[in-house]
N, C-alpha and C positions, 0 to 999 in steps of 0.2 A: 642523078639530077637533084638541085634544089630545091625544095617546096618553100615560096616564102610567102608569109602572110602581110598584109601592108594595110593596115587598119585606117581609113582615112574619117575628117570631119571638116574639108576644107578649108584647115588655116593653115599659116604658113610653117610650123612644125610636120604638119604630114605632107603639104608639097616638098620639105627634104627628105624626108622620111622615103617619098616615091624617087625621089632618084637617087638617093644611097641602095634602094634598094633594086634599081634599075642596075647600078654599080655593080651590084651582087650577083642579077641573073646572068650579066652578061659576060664577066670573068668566070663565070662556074657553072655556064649551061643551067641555069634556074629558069622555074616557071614559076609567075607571079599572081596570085589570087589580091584583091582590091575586095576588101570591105568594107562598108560605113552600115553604121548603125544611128536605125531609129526610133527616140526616146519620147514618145509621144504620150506623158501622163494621164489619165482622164481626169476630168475635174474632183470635185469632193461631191458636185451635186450630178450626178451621171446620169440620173433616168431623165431629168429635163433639159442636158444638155447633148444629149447623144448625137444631134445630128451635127452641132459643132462641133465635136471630139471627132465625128468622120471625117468632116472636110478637114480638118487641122491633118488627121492620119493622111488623107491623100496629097494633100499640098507636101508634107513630110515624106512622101511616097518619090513624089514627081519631084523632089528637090533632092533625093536620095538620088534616083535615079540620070540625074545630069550632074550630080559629082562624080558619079563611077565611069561617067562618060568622059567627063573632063581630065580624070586622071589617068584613064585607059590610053589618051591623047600621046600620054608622053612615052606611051612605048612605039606610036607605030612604024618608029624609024630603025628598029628594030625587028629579030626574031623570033623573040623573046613569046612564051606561050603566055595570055594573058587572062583569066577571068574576074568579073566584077560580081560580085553578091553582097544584098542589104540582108538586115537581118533587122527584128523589134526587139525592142526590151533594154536592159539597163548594157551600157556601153561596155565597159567593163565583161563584166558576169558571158557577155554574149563572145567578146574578142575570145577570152578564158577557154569557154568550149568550144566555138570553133576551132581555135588553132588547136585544141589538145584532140579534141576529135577528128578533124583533116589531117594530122600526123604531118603536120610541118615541121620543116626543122627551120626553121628560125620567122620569128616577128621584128618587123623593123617598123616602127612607130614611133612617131615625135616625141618630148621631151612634156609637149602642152599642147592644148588644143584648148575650143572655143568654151570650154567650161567653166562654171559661173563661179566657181570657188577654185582656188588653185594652191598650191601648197607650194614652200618656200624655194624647194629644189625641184622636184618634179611635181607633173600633174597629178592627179587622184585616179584616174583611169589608166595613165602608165603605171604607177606605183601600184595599183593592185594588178595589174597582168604581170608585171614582172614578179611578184612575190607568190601569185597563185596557179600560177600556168606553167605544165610539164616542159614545153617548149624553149627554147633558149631566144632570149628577146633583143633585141638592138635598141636602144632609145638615141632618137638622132637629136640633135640641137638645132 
């Protein structure tokens, strides 16, 4: 069976990303894990802004949590086994150890996603999972 990781952030790079990578469980009996990650900095002045750093975390929570829903959507015409998990902390760093730690064999992840800086060819969150992560990665267009 296939283990495949599918990294989302809601643009349209990881909505093809999810269904190349529907392409993949379905030809080859895969089970697909959905993850997005979220990147919720605190401020610089944190002891007097704590209680808006929470609610920004949970609005970040609650908006995490209806992407994974959203994207779970497009399997259910399907067999296909499916789980959705968020995770904190930097996007990258977090895709990295998941996929190397769940012992997936392949990451299928957009080309770009909603991030504020973006490099000529690829994104800065693909380009470090592909260079840093034991896993064999797909980057969709």
């Amino acid at each position: 069976m296939l283990k495949i990781l599918v990294p989302v952030d809601g643009s349209e790079y990881s909505k093809k990303a999810l269904l190349k990578a529907k392409e993949f469980a379905v030809a080859l009996d895969g089970e697909i894990t959905i993850l997005n990650v979220i990147n919720v900095v605190p401020p610089y002045d944190y002891q007097n802004n704590a209680h808006k750093f929470l609610e920004l975390e949970k609005m970040a929570s609650e908006q995490s949590n209806a992407l994974l829903e959203k994207a779970r959507m497009h399997f259910v015409d399907t067999p296909i086994k499916v789980d959705v998990v968020h995770r904190r902390g930097d996007p990258a760093n977090e895709i990295i150890n998941f996929a190397d730690d769940g012992n997936f064999d392949l990451v299928v992840m957009g080309s770009r996603g909603f991030g504020v800086f973006k490099r000529t060819l690829l994104g800065s969150v693909s380009d470090k999972v592909v260079h840093h992560t034991n896993t064999s990665v797909l980057i969709v267009k």
